[in-house]
N, C-alpha and C positions, 0 to 999 in steps of 0.2 A: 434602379434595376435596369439593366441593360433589354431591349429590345431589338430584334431584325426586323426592319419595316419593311426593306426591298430589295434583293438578289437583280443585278444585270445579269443578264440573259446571256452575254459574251462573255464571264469571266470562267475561268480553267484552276482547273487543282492543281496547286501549286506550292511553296514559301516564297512567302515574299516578303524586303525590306522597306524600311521607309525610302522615299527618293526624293522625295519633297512635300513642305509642312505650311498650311494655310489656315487660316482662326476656322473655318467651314469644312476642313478638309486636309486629308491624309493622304498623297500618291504614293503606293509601292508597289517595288517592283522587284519578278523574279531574273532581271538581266535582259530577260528579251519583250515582256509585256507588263503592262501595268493595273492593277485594280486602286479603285479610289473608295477610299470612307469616309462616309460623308453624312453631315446631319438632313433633319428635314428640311429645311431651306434651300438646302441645294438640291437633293430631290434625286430622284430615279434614273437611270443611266446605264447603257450599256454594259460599262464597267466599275456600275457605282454598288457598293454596299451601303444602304442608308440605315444606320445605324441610332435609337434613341437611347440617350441615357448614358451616352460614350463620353468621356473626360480623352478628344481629340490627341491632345497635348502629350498626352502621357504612352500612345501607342507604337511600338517598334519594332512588331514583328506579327506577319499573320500568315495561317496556315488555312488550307481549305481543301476540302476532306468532300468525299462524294454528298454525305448528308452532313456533316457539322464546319463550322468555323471555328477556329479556335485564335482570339483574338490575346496574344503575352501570354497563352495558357489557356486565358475563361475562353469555355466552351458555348457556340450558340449553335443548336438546331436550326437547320435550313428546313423551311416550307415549302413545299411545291407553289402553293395559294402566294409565296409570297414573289414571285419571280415578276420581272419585269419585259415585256416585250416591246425589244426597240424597234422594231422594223417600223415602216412604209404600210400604214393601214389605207386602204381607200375603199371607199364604195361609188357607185354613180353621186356624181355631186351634180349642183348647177352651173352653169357654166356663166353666167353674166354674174351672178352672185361670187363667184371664185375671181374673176379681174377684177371688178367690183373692190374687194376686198383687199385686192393687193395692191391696187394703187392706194387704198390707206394705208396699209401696214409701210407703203415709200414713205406717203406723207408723215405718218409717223416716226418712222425711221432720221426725219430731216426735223422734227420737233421736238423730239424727246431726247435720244442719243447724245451723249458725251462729246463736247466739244472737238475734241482730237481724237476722229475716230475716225474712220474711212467713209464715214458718210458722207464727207466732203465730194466723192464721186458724185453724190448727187445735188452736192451745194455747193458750189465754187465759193459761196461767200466766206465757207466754213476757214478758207485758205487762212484769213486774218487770225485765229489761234492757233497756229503754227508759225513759231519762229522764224528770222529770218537766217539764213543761212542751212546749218544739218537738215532741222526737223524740213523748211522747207522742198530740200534738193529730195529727200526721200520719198514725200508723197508726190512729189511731180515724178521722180522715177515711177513710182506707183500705178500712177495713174496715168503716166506711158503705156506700160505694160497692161493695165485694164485694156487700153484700147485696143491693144494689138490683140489680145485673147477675143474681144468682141469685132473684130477689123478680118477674122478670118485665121490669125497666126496664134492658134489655139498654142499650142506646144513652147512656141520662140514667147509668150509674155506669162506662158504658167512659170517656164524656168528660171525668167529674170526675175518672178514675183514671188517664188520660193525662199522663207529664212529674210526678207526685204522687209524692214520695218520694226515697231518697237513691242516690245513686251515678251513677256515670258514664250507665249507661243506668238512669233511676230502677226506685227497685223495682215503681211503678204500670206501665211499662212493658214490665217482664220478666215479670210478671204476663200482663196481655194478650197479649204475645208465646206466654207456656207455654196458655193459653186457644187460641189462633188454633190451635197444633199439637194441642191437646185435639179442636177441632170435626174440625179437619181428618183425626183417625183416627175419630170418631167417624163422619165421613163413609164413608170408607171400608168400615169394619165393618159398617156397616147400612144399605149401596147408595142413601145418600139424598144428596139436595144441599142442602149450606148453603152454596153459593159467594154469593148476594146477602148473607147477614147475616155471612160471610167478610170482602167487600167493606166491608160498610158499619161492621162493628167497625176495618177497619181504617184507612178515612177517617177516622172518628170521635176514632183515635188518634194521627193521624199530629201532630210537633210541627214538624218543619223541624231537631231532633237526627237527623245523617247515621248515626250509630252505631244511636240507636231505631228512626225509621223504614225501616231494611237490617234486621234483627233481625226488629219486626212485620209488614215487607213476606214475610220466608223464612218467618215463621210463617203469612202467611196463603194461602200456596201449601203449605204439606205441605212445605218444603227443610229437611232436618234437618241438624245438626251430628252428628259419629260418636259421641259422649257419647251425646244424647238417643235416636239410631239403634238404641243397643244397647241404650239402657232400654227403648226398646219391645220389642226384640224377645225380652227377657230375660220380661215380663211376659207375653205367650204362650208361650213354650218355657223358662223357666228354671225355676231350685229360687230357693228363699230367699236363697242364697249368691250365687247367680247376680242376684238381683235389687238386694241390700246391696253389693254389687262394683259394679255398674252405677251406682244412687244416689249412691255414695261420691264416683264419677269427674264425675258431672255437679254436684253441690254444691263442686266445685274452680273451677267457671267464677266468677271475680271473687270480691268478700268477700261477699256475698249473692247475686248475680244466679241462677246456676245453682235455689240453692233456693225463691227466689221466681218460676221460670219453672215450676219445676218443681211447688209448692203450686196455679200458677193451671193446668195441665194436668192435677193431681191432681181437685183441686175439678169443672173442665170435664167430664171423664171422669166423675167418679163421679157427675158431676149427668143420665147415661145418653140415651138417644134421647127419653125419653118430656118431659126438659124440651124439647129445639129442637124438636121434632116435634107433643106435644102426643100422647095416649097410642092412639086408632085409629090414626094414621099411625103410630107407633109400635112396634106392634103385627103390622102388617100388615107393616114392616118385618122382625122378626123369624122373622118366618113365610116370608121368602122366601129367607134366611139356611137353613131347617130344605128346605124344598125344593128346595135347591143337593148338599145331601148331605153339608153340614159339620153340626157340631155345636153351631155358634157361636149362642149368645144361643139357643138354643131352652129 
C-alpha cells in the first residue's frame, strides 16, 4: 500500500514527465521545473515527494492537483500535516559551540568523504586519487577558481567554476550550490542582506543543466534538503556524534556531490561575515546579535 510521507514545500501543480531514473529516485519534469520521488532514504526536500510503498521503476507520469497526486492514475491525498518546510530555521544559538562544531564537521569532511571529492580543497594530499593528466588539470582548475571567489573575485571564479568538473551535476556546481546555502545562513545569523550577490552568484552560475540550475536556484533561496537541514542544526545544538551522524548522511547524496556541496558550505562559512561585509559592517553586525540577548557571535 502506497503511502505519502512528505510533500516539498516548493513543488507547483503541474504534469510532469520522467527526466531522469535512479534505484532511490524518480526526476520529473514539467519542461521548466522538476519535482522528485523519492523513497525514505533519501528523505524530505524541497521538491521531494517521499513516497512509501512506490515500485520507483515502474513510474512515468505524475499529476498534482491542489489536494491530490495522482501518480500513472492511483490517486494519493495530500496532508496539510504532511508538508515539509525547507527554509533556514534559527533561533539564538551559541556562539563558541557553533565554531566549535564546525571546525569538526571540516575535520570530518577530510575523514570520511570520498576520495575524489572536492575535499581535496581542504587536503592537498587528497591530489594523489586523481589521475594524472584530465582528472588532474580539472581540479587544479578548480581550485584556481576556489581561490579567486575567496581572493575577492567573487563573480570572475563563480563563472570559471560553473558546469567545471564531473558528475551528473558537476562538482564546480555542487560547490556553488553548498556556497549559496553558506551565505544564505550567514545571512541569517548576522541580520544582513546578501540577496543581490545571492542573485548575482547565481546568474553567474546558471548552465541551462535542469538538475544544476533547481539545485543552485534552492540554494540560493535558503530551501534545504533534510540531510543538509539537520547538519545545520546539529552544528548549533549537537555533540560531536551528533554532528559525524549528520555528515555521514549528507556525503550519501551521489558519488561526490553531497561532499563537495558540503566542502563549498564549509569554506563559505568559515570565510565568517567579515569577508561579504567587509570588517565595520561586520562588526556592527555582531554587536546587534549581542543586543538581541543571544549569545551569538558576541
Amino acid at each position: 500500500m502506497m503511502e505519502l510521507v512528505s510533500v516539498g514545500d516548493r513543488i507547483e501543480e503541474g504534469s510532469y514527465e520522467v527526466h531522469s531514473r535512479f534505484h532511490r529516485a524518480v526526476n520529473l519534469t514539467d519542461g521548466n521545473r522538476l519535482v522528485s520521488l523519492v523513497d525514505e532514504e533519501i528523505g524530505a526536500g524541497p521538491l521531494n515527494l517521499v513516497v512509501r510503498g512506490l515500485d520507483l521503476s515502474r513510474i512515468s507520469f505524475l499529476r498534482i492537483d491542489r489536494q491530490v497526486i495522482l501518480l500513472d492514475g492511483r490517486r494519493l491525498g495530500i496532508d496539510p500535516d504532511r508538508y515539509y518546510r525547507s527554509g533556514i530555521d534559527l533561533g539564538y544559538g551559541r556562539a563558541q559551540a557553533f565554531w566549535e562544531n564546525l571546525v569538526r564537521f571540516g575535520k570530518f569532511l577530510v575523514e570520511i568523504s570520498p576520495p575524489k571529492s572536492l575535499v581535496v580543497l581542504l587536503d592537498e594530499r587528497r591530489m594523489e586519487h586523481f589521475r594524472p593528466g584530465f582528472e588532474r588539470v580539472v581540479v587544479e582548475r578548480i581550485a584556481s577558481e576556489v581561490g579567486k571567489v575567496f581572493a575577492g573575485d567573487l563573480l570572475g571564479g563563480i563563472k570559471s567554476l560553473g558546469g567545471c568538473g564531473f558528475g551528473l551535476t558537476p562538482s564546480g556546481d555542487d560547490f556553488i550550490a553548498g556556497l549559496l546555502i553558506g551565505m544564505n545562513l550567514l545571512q541569517r545569523m548576522y541580520g544582513m542582506d546578501l540577496s543581490s550577490s545571492l542573485e548575482e552568484v547565481f546568474q553567474a552560475s546558471r548552465s541551462g543543466n535542469l538538475l544544476s540550475d533547481t539545485l543552485l536556484y534552492l540554494g540560493k533561496e535558503g530551501l534545504l534538503c533534510e540531510r543538509m537541514k539537520n547538519l545545520i542544526w546539529a552544528l548549533f545544538e549537537g555533540g560531536k556524534e551528533e554532528i559525524r551522524s549528520h555528515a555521514e548522511r549528507l556525503l550519501l547524496v551521489g558519488e561526490t556531490s553531497g561532499a563537495d556541496l558540503g566542502t563549498g558550505f564549509y569554506l563559505t562559512v568559515q570565510s565568517g561575515p567579515w569577508f561579504w561585509l567587509g570588517n565595520d559592517r561586520a562588526d556592527r553586525a555582531s554587536h546587534r546579535w549581542a543586543q538581541k540577548g543571544g549569545d551569538l557571535w558576541s
